[in-house]
N, C-alpha and C positions, 0 to 999 in steps of 0.2 A: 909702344911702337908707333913713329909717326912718319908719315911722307913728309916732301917739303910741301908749305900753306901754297893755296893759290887764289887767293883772294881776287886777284887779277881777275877772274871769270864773270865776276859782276859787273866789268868797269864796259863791256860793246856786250848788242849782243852777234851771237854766232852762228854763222851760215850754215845750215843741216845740209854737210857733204860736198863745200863750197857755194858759190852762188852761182846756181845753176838757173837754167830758166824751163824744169820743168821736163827737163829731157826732149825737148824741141830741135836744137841747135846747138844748146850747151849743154852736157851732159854731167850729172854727176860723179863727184869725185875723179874730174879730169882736172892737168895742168890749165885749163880754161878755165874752169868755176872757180878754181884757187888764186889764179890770178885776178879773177874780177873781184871777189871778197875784199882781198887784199887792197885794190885799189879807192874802192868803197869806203875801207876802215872797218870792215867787220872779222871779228874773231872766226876760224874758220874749224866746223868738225867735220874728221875723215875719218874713213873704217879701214883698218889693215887686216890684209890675211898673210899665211906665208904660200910661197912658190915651192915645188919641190926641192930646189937647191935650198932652201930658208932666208930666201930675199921676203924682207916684208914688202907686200903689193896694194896701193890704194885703191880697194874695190870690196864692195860692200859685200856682195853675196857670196854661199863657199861655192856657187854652182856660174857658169858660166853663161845661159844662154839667157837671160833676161837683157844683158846689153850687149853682147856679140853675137856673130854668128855662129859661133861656136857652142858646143853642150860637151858637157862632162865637168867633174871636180877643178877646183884652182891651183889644188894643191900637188893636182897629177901633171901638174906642166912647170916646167922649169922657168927660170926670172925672163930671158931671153923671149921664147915661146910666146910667154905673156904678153911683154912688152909688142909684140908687133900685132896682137888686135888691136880692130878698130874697134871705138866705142859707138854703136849707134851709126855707125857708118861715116863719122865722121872723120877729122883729121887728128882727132886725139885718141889715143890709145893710152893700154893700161899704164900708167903711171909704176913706179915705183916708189917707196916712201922718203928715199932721197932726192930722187927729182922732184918731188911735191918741195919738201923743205927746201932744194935748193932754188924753188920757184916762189917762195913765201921769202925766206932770205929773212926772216925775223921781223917785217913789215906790221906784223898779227901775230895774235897770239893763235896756237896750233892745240885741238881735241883730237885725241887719236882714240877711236874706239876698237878696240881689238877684238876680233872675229877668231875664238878658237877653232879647230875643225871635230876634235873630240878632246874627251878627259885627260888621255895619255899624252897630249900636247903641251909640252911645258914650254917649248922651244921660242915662242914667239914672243914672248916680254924679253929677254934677251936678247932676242936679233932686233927689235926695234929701240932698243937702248941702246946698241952697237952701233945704229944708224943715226940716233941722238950724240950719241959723244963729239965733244964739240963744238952743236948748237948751241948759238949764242941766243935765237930768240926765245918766247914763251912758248910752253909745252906742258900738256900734262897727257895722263895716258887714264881710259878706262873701260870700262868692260860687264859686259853682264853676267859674263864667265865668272863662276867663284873661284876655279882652278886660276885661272888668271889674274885674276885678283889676288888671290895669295902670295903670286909670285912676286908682286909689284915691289915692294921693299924688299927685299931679295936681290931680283935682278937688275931692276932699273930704281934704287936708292937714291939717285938726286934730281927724281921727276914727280911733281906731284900725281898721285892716283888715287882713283872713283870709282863709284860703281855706275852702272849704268842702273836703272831701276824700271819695275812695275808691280803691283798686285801688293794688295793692302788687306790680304789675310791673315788671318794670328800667325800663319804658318811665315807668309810670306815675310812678316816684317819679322818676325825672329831670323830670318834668315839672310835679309838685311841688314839684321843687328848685330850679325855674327861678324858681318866685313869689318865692324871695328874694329878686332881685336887684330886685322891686318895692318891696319893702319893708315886705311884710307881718309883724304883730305877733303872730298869734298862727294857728293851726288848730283848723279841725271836723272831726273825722275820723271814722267809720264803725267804730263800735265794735266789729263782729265782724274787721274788721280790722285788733287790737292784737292784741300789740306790730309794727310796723316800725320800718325805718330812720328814715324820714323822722320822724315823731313823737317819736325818741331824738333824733336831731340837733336837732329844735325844744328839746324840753325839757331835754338833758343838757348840749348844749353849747353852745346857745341861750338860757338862759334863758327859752323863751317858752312864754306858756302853749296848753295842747289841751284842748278840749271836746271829747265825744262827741254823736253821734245814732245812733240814736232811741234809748234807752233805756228797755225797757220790761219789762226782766226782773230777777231776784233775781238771775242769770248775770251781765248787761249791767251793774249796776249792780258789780258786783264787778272785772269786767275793769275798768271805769273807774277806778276804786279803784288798780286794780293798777299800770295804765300812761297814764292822764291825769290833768286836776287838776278838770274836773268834767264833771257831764252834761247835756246837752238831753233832757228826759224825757217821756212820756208815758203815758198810762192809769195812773198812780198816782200817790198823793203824798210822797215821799222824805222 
């Protein structure tokens, strides 16, 4: 079982959450970070959760109150609801994942990281493949969710899909090893933790390729260099 390849991910590298400046003025994963990426040339990654209706929403966390005024769950508000906070007090509010694409317009290529809310949630690789149908740009989807990740070939079949990664225990990488048999095309892996196994098996005897996050150092940016094919960056411009 395989996704489609996305080799594509080594050719820029990609804005952790668009190219924000740090939650200053632009905020992440707003139609403003995504469109600055864009205009840059940088590949862009974003986090969906769902809204109680099962609109996918571009917003990292399940919880509300780290960039609105607002507190309580994302999932307990509907797409609408959402969309009319502000982020950070700014002019951008929560996006949804089709005004992000229809803001990207296929300019860049698109990292959609999916934010499960628990296990019994299958629904969101489906609703953001509902939102994909169509797009003509680059896209892949990935996750640190095993549950989501399973569903990747399933539901969203002609998107390439990842896992998202960390932790280089015996336990840890058999359990990363196990995403294979999903059919995952490529990994994001946590860049203080190269080189591993599992990251040489993807790319030596895999051909596939590995992103890093966060990368935000003259260090970070060198590991990546050394043992994947590119970066998820942030607070500078590479």
């Amino acid at each position: 079982m395989n996704t489609p390849r996305a080799d594509w991910l080594k050719d820029r590298p990609i804005a952790h959450r668009g190219l924000h400046d740090g939650n200053v003025t632009r905020f992440e994963n707003t139609l403003s970070a995504f469109e600055a990426a864009a205009r840059a040339g940088y590949a862009i990654e974003c986090d969906v959760v769902l809204a109680a209706d099962g609109v996918p929403m571009v917003f990292h966390d399940l919880t509300l109150e780290r960039l609105t005024d607002q507190t309580g769950d994302v999932i307990a508000r509907d797409s609408a609801a959402l969309a009319r906070l502000s982020i950070g007090g700014t002019a951008d509010h929560i996006p949804t994942l089709h005004d992000a694409l229809r803001v990207v317009a296929g300019r860049v290529p698109v990292v959609i990281e999916l934010k499960g809310h628990d296990a019994s949630d299958h629904r969101l690789v489906a609703a953001v493949a509902a939102v994909l149908d169509g797009y003509s740009g680059k896209a892949a989807l990935m996750s640190f969710d095993h549950w989501l990740v399973r569903r990747f070939a399933l539901d969203a079949p002609g998107w390439p899909g990842g896992l998202t990664a960390e932790g280089t225990s015996t336990g840890d990488l058999e359990a990363h090893c196990a995403m294979l048999a999903h059919g995952i095309g490529f990994a994001s892996f946590h860049v203080h933790e190269l080189p591993n196994p599992f990251v040489t098996l993807l790319r030596e005897r895999l051909g596939l390729p590995v992103i890093t996050w966060t990368v935000r150092t003259a260090e970070e940016v060198e590991l990546t260099r050394a043992h994947a094919d590119q970066m998820t960056f942030e607070g500078f411009l590479p």
